[in-house]
N, C-alpha and C positions, 0 to 999 in steps of 0.2 A: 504494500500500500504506500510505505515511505519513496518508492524508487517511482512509483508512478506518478505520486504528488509533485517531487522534484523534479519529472521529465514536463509535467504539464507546467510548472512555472518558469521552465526556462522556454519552451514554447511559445509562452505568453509572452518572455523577453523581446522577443527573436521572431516577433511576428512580422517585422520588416524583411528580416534577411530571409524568413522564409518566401514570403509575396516574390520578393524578387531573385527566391531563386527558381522559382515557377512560372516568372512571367521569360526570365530568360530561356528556361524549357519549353515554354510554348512557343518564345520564336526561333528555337533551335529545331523542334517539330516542322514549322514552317516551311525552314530550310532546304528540308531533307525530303519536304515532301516536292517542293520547287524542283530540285537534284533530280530528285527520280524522275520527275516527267522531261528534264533536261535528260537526260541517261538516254530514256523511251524513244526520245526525238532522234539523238543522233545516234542510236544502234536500230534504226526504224522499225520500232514493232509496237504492238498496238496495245495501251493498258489493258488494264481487266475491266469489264464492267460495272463491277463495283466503287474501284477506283474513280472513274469518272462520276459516279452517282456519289459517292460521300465529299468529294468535290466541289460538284455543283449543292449538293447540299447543307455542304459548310458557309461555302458563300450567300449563299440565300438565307438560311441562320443570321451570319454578319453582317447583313442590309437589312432585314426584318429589325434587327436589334440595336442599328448603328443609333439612330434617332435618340434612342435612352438614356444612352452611353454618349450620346455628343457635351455635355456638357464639363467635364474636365478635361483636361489638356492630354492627360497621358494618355486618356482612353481614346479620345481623338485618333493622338497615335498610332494607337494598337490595334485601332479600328481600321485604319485606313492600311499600315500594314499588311492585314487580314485582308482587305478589302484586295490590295495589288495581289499576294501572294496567291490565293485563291484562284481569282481568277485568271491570272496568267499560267496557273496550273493546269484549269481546265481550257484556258484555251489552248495549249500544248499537248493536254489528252485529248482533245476534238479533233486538233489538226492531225495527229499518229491516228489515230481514230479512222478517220476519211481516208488517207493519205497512204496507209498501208495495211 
């Protein structure tokens, strides 16, 4: 009970570093999901279907939701991050999509 009390009050300390070290994993997610569809593009083969469908519907998530979220600066941001990375994801899975 004492180790779990002490681990929730340093949590509580550390609710900064922990935000941001989750906001920096979401856009290291981002990234990698960007990569892949770069990867897709220049070894020309076509995603998965699914791929394109959690895609487009991440992005339509982050424009459904942007409007709520416009009102601090960070979220702005991270919104509009989402907003580029998203869809130039999918449009990189559309175009291998059609294309091969």
């Amino acid at each position: 009970m004492a180790i779990s009390e002490a681990l929730s009050k340093q949590l509580i300390k550390r609710k900064e570093l922990l935000y941001n070290i989750g906001a920096i994993s979401s856009y290291i997610s981002m990234v990698i999901f960007l990569w892949h569809g770069i990867v897709l593009l220049v070894s020309k083969e076509q995603p998965k279907h699914t791929l394109v469908l959690y895609s487009a519907s991440t992005l339509f998530s982050i424009l459904v939701m942007a409007p709520y979220k416009w009102d601090k600066k960070w979220m702005r941001i991270k919104t509009s991050v989402g907003i580029s990375v998203f869809g130039l994801s999918l449009l990189i899975y559309l175009i291998c999509l059609v294309m091969y």
